[in-house]
N, C-alpha and C positions, 0 to 999 in steps of 0.2 A: 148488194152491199156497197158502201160507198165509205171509202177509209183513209182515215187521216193521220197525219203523227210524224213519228221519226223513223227513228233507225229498226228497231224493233218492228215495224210494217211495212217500211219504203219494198217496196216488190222490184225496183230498177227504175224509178223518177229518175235518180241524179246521174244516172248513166247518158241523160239527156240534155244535162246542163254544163257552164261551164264550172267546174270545180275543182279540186285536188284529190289523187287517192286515198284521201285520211277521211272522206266521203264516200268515197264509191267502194263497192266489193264484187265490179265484173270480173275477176280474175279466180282461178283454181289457187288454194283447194276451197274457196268459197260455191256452195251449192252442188258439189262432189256425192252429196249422200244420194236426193231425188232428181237431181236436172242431169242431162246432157252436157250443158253447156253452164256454166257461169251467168247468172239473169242478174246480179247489182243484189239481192238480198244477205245483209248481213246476219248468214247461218252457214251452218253444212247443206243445208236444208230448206225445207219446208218453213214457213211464219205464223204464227197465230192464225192472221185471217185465213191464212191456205187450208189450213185444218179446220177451221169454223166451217169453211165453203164445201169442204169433203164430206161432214158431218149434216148439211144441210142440202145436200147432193146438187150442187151448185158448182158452174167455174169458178176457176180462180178468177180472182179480179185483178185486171190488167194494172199497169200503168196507165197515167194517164195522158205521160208525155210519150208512152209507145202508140196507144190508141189515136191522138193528134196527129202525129206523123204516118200513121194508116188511113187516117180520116174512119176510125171503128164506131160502132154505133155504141150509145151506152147503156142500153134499157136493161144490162146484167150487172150495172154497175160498175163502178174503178177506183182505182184507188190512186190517192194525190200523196202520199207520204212521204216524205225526204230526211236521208239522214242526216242527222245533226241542229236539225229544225226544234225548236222552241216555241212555247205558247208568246214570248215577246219576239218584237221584232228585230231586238238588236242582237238576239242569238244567233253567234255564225253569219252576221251581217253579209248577204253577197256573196254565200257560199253555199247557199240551201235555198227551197223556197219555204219559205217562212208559211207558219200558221195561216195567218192573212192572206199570203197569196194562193193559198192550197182552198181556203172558200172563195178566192175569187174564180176560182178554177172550176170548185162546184156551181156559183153562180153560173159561169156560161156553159158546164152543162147541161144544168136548170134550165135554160133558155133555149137549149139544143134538144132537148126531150118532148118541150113542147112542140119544136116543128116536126118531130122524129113520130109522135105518137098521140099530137092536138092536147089538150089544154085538159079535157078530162083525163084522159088516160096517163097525163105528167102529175098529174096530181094525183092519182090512184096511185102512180108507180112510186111516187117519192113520201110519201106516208105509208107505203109500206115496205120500203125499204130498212135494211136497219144500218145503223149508222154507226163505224167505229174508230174511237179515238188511244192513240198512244202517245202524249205528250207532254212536258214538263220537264224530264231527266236533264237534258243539255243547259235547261236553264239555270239548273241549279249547282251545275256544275262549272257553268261560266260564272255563276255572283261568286262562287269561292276561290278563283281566280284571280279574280277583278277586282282590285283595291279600290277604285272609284267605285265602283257596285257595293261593296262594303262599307267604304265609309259615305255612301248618300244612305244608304236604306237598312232597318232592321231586320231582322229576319223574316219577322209577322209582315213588315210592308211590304217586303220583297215577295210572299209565297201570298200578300194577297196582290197581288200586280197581277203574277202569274195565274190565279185561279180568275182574276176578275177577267184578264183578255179571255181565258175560255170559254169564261161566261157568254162573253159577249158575243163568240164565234157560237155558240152552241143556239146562241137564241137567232141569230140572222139566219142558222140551218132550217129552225123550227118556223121560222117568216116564210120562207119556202115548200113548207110542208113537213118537212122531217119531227116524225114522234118518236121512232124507236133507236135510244140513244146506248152504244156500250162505251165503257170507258172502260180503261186500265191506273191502278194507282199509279204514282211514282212507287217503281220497288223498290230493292235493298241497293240503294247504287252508292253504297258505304262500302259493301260485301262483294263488290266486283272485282276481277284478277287484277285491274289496272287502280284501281285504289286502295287494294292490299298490298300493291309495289309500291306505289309512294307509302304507306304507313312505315314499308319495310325499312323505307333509306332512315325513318327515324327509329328502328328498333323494336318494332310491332308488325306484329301480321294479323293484327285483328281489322276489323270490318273500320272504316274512317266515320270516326262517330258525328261529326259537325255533318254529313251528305247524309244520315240518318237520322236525323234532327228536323234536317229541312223537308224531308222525306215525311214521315211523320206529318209535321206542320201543315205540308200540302196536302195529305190526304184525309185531313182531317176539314181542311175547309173547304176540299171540294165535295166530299160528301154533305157539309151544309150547303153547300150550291146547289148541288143535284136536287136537295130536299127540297128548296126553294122554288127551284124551276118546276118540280114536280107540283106542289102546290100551287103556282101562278099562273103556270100556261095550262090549257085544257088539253090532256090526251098527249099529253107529255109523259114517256114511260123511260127509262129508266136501268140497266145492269151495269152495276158497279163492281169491279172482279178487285182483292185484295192482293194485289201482285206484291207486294209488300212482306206480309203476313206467309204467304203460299210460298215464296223465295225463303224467308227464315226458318220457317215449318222444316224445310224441304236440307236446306242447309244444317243443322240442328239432326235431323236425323235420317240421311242421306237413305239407307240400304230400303227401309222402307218405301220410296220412292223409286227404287233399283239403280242408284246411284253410289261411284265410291270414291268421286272424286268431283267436293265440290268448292274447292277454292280457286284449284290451278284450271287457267283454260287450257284443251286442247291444240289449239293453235296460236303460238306467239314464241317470247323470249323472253329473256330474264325472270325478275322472280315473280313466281304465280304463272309463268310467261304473260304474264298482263302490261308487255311491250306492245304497244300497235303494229306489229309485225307480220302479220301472220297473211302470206301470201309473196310476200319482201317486193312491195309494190311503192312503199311507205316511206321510204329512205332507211329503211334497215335491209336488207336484202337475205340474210340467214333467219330463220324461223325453224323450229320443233312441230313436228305433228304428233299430235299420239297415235296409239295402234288401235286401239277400240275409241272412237268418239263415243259408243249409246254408255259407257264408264262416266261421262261427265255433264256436267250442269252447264258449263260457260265453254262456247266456242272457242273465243278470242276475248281480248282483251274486257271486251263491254258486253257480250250478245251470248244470249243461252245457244243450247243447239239445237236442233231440229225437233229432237226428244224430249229437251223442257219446254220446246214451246207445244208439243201436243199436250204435255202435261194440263200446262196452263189452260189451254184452248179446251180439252177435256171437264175442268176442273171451274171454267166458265159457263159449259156446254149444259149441263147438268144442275141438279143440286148438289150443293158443296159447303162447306162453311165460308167461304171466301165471298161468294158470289150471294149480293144484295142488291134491289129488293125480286128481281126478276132473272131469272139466266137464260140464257143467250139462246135455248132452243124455244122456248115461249115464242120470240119475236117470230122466228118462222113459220109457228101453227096459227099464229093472228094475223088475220087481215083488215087494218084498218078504215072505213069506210074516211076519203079524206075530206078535212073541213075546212 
C-alpha cells in the first residue's frame, strides 16, 4: 500500500518535519488505545490504512520520513501523509508536506524499487499495489477562512482547483504504474466538535452548513473525475468510500453503530470539547478525557477514534452502500499483469 493525504492517514510524517504542535499528535493520550508509545497519528488509535492493512494481513505502512531516516526498503509500501496537507499547495503553506511534495516522494521511491527489485519486478510491484488517498478537508477549510480565497474564487472554482490538482496527482501516479486507486470523500467536516464550537459562539450546535456545502460540491466532482479517469486511462480501477454519507448515516442514528456520543469529542475543551486541546501540547494546557473512548465517534477536536475509523475501514473493506464501483478487498485478490 502506498498512502497519501492528511491528518486522517499521516501515521508520524510530521513528527519528522519542522512544524508546530497544531500538526503533530506524538504526545499521550494520543495513540493510548493500540501503541505503546505515542507514533504522531491523530487518534486514540489505530487509522484507516492500519485496519485496511490488518484486514489484508499485511504490515502497517511505515512513515516515509521514519523509513529515510532507517534507510528501510519499500517493496511493503509507506505511507507520505501529513497532517494538515491539502490537494493545493498553498494549504498550510510550510507547515506540512504538501500533496505535491508527498508524489515527489513517491516518485523517488519509484526510482528506488527499481534498484531494490530491477525494472520488472518495480513494475509488477507498483501495479499492483493499491493506492490510498485522504485529501481535500484542510483546504476547505482554509478558503472559508481566507477572505482573499473568497473573494478571488466561487465555490464551484475553488472545489474545482481542488479536484483538478488531484487529478493531476492521480494521473502522474498512474505514469508510474499505479491502477488500483482508493479515495476517501471529503466527510461531514460541517459536523465536527471544532465546527459545532464555532457554530456555538453564534447560537447553534448544528453541523456548519457552508463546510457542508463545499463538501458536497467536492465530492460530487470528484466522483466525475474518477469516472473520467476510469474511462480514459487503460486498467485504471477505482474505490470510492462515501465518508461523507457514512459520517451522517452514523450521526443520525448513533446506537445502531454502537455509539452515544456523536457530537462532543472525547478529548479536548470547551464546547463539543472541539478546542484543539487535547493532550495541552497546543497552547491550552487543561483538556477533559472521557472515561469510555469506544462511547464516541470524534477523538478530538477534527479526528474520529480508533473505533470509527475501523468502522470506516470495515464499511470500505466490503460490500457496503457507501463503497463504489469496487471495495477495497477486490484490489488485494487481483493481480495486475503491469503495462
Amino acid at each position: 500500500m502506498f498512502v497519501f493525504g492528511d491528518s486522517l492517514f499521516d501515521a508520524g510524517n510530521n513528527n519528522y518535519i519542522n512544524t508546530t504542535n497544531d500538526f503533530k499528535a506524538n504526545f499521550r493520550p494520543y495513540g493510548e488505545t493500540s501503541f505503546p508509545d505515542p507514533t504522531g497519528r491523530f487518534a486514540d488509535g489505530l487509522l484507516i490504512p492500519d485496519h485496511i492493512a490488518n484486514f489484508a494481513n499485511k504490515p502497517f505502512v511505515k512513515p516515509y520520513l521514519a523509513m529515510k531516516k532507517l534507510n528501510g526498503l519499500f517493496i511493503n509500501g509507506v505511507n507520505f501523509a501529513s497532517a494538515g496537507a491539502g490537494s493545493l499547495d498553498g494549504t498550510n503553506a510550510g507547515m506540512v508536506i504538501s500533496f505535491k511534495a508527498q508524489l515527489g516522494y513517491f516518485n523517488k521511491v519509484s526510482q528506488q524499487l527499481k534498484q531494490e527489485v530491477g525494472s520488472d519486478g518495480s513494475k509488477r510491484l507498483l501495479s499492483n499495489a493499491v493506492y490510498m488517498f485522504s485529501i481535500g478537508s484542510n483546504d476547505y477549510s482554509t478558503f472559508i477562512t481566507n477572505s482573499t480565497l473568497l473573494n478571488l474564487y466561487t465555490q464551484n472554482q475553488y472545489v474545482d482547483m481542488v479536484v483538478g490538482n488531484m487529478s493531476t496527482v492521480f494521473q502522474e501516479i498512474y505514469k508510474e504504474g499505479g491502477r488500483k486507486f482508493v479515495i476517501l470523500s471529503v466527510g461531514a467536516i460541517g459536523c465536527v466538535p471544532s465546527a459545532r464550537a464555532a457554530n456555538f459562539q453564534t447560537g447553534s450546535s448544528e453541523c456548519v452548513e457552508i463546510l457542508q456545502t463545499l463538501a458536497k460540491l467536492h465530492n460530487e466532482a470528484l466522483q466525475k473525475m474518477f469516472n473520467n479517469l476510469a474511462t480514459n486511462l487503460p486498467g485504471f480501477k477505482y474505490s470510492y468510500f462515501d465518508y461523507f454519507q457514512s459520517a451522517i448515516d452514523t450521526i443520525s442514528n448513533p446506537s445502531s453503530y454502537g455509539f452515544t456520543e456523536v457530537k462532543v469529542a472525547c478529548c479536548g475543551s470547551g464546547p463539543f470539547r472541539g478546542d484543539p486541546s487535547c493532550g495541552g501540547k497546543r497552547g491550552m494546557t487543561s483538556y477533559e478525557l472521557c472515561p469510555d473512548v469506544n462511547n464516541f465517534l470524534f477523538w478530538d477536536y477534527n479526528h474520529p477514534t480508533e473505533k470509527t475509523n475501523n468502522l470506516s475501514a470495515t464499511l470500505m473493506w466490503d460490500t457496503s452502500p457507501y463503497v463504489t464501483p469496487n471495495n477495497v478487498k477486490s484490489f488485494f485478490l487481483v493481480n495486475y499483469a503491469p503495462m
